[in-house]
TORLO-225832 format. One record per atom (N, C-alpha, C): atom name; residue in three letters; x, y, z. Coordinates in steps of 0.2 Angstrom, whole numbers. Atoms other than C-alpha are relative to their C-alpha. Layout:
N
CA  Ala  X  Y  Z
...
This chain:
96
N  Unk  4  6  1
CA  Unk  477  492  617
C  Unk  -3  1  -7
N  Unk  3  -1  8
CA  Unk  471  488  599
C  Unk  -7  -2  0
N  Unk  9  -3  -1
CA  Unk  455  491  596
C  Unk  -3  -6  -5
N  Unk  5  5  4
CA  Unk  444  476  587
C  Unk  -6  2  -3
N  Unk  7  -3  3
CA  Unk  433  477  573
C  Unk  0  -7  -4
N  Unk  0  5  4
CA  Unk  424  467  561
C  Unk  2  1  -5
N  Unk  -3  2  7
CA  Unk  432  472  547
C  Unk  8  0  -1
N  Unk  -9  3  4
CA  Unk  450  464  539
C  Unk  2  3  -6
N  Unk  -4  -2  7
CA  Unk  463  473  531
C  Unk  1  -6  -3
N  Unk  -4  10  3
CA  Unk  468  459  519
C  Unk  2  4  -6
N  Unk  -4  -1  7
CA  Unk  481  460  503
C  Unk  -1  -4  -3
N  Unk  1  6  6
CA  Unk  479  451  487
C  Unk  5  3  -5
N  Unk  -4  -3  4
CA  Unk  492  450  476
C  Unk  4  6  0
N  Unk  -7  -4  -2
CA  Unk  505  464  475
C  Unk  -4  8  2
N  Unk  3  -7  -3
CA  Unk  492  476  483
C  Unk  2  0  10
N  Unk  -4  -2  -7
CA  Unk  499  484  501
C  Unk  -8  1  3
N  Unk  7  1  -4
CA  Unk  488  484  516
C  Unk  0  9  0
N  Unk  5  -8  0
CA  Unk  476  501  515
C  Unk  0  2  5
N  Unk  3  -1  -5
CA  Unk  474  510  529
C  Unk  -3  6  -1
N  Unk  5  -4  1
CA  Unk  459  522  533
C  Unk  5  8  2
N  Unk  -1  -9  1
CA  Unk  461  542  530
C  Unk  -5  2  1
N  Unk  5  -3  -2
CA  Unk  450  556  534
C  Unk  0  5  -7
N  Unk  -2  -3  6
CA  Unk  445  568  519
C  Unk  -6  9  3
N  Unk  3  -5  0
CA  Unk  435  586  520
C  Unk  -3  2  -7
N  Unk  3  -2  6
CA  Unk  423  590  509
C  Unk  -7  7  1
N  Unk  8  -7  1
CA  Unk  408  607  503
C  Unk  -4  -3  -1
N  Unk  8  0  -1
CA  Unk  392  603  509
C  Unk  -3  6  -1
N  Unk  5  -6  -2
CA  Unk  382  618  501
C  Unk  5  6  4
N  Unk  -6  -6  -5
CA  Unk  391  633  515
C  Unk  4  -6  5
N  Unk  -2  3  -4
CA  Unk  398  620  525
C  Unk  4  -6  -1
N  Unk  -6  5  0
CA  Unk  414  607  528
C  Unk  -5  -4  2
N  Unk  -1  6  -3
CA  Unk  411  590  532
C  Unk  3  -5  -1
N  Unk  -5  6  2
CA  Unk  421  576  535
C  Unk  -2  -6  2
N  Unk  2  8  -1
CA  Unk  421  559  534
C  Unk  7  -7  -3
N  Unk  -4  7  -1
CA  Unk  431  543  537
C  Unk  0  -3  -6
N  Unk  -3  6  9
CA  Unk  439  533  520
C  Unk  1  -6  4
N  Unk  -2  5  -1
CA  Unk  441  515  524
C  Unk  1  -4  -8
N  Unk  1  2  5
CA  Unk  447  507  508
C  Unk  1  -9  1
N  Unk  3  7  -1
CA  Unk  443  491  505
C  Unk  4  -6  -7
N  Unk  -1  2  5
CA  Unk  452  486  491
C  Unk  -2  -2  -9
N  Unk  3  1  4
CA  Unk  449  482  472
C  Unk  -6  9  -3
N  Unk  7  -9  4
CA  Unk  442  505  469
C  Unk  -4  -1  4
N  Unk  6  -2  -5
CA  Unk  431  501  484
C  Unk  3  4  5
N  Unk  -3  -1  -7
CA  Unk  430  511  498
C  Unk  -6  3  6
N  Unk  4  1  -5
CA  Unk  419  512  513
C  Unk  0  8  3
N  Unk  1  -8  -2
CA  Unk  413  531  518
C  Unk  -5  -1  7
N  Unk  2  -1  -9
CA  Unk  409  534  539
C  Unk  2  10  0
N  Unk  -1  -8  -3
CA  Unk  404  551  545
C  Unk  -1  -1  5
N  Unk  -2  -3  -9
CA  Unk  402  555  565
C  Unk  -6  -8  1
N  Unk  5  6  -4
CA  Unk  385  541  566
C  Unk  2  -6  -5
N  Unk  0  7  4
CA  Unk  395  528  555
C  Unk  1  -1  -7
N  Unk  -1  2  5
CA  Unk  396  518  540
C  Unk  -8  3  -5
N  Unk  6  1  6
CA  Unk  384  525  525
C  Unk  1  1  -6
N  Unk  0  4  5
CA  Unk  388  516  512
C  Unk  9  -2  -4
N  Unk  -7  1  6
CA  Unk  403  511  498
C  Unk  0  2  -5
N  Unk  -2  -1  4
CA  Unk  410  518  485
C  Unk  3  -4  -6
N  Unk  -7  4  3
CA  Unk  418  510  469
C  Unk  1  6  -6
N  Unk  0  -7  5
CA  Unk  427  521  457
C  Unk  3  -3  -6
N  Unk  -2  1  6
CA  Unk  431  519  440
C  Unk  4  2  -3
N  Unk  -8  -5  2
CA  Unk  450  521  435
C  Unk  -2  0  -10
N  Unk  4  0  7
CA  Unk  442  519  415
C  Unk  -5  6  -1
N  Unk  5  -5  1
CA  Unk  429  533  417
C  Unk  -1  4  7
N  Unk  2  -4  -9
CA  Unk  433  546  431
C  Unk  -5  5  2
N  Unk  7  -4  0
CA  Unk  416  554  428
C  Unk  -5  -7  2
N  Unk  4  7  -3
CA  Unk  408  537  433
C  Unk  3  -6  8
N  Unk  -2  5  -4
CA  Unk  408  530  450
C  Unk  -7  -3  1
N  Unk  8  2  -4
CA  Unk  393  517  459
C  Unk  4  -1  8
N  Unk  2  2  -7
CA  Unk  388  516  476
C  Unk  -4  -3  2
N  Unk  4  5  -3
CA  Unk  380  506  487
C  Unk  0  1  8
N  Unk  4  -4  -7
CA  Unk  369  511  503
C  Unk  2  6  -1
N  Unk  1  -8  -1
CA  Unk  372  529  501
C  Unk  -5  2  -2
N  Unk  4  -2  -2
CA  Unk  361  540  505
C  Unk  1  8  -2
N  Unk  -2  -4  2
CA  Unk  369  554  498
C  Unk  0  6  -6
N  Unk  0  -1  7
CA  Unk  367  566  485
C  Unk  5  2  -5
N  Unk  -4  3  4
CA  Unk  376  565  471
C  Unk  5  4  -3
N  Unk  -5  -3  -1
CA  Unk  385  581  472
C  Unk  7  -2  5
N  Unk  -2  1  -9
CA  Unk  391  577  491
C  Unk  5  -7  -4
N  Unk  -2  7  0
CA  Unk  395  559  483
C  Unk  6  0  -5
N  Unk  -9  -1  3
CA  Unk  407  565  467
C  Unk  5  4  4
N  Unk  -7  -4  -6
CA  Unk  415  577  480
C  Unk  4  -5  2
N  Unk  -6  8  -6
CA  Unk  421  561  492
C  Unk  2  -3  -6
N  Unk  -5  3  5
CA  Unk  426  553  475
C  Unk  5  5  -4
N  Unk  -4  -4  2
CA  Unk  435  568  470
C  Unk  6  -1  4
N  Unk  -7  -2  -5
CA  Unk  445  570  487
C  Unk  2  -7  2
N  Unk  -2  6  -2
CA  Unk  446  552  488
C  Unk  7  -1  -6
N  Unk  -6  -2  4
CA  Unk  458  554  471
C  Unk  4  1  1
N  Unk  -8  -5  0
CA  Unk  467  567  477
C  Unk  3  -2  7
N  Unk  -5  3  -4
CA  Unk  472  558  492
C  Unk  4  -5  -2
N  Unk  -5  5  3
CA  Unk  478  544  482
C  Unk  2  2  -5
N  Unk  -4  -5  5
CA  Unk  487  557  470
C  Unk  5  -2  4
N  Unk  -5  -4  -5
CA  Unk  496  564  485
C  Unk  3  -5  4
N  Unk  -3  5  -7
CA  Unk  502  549  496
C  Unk  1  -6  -6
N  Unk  -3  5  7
CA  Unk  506  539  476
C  Unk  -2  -7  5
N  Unk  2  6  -1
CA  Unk  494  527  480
C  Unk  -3  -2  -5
N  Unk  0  0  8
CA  Unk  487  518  462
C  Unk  -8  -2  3
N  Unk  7  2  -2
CA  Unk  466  516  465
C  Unk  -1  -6  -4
């Protein structure tokens, strides 16, 4: 059974449909993971275990400069997940 959600994958232009990944990151002594939904356009939408908290957008022009939006996160934790969000799109030649 396919599972319903409010949100639509959609393609624009010669962009392929995104689908979500998972990524691991050092919190301080400890792993945590957290759900990538990308959203298209260097967005991407960050869920851990209770959910969505918040988006990302990343700057292919300055990869010391991303903004986010609703996170709650500090700002180590937040370049980490734009790090390993990278290098998942390094490793599976995807273009952010």
């Amino acid at each position: 059974m396919e599972e319903k959600t409010e949100f639509n994958q959609k393609t624009t232009g010669n962009e392929r449909l995104l689908q979500q990944f998972r990524i691991e990151v050092v919190d301080g002594d400890k792993g945590r993971f957290f759900s990538i939904r990308p959203l298209g356009q260097q967005r991407y939408e960050i869920f851990d275990e209770d959910g969505s908290i918040g988006t990302v957008l990343l700057d292919e022009k300055d990869h010391a400069h991303c903004e986010s939006q609703g996170c709650e996160l500090d700002l180590p934790l937040l370049h980490s997940i734009r790090d390993q969000i990278r290098f998942h799109n390094k490793m599976h030649g995807d273009s952010i």
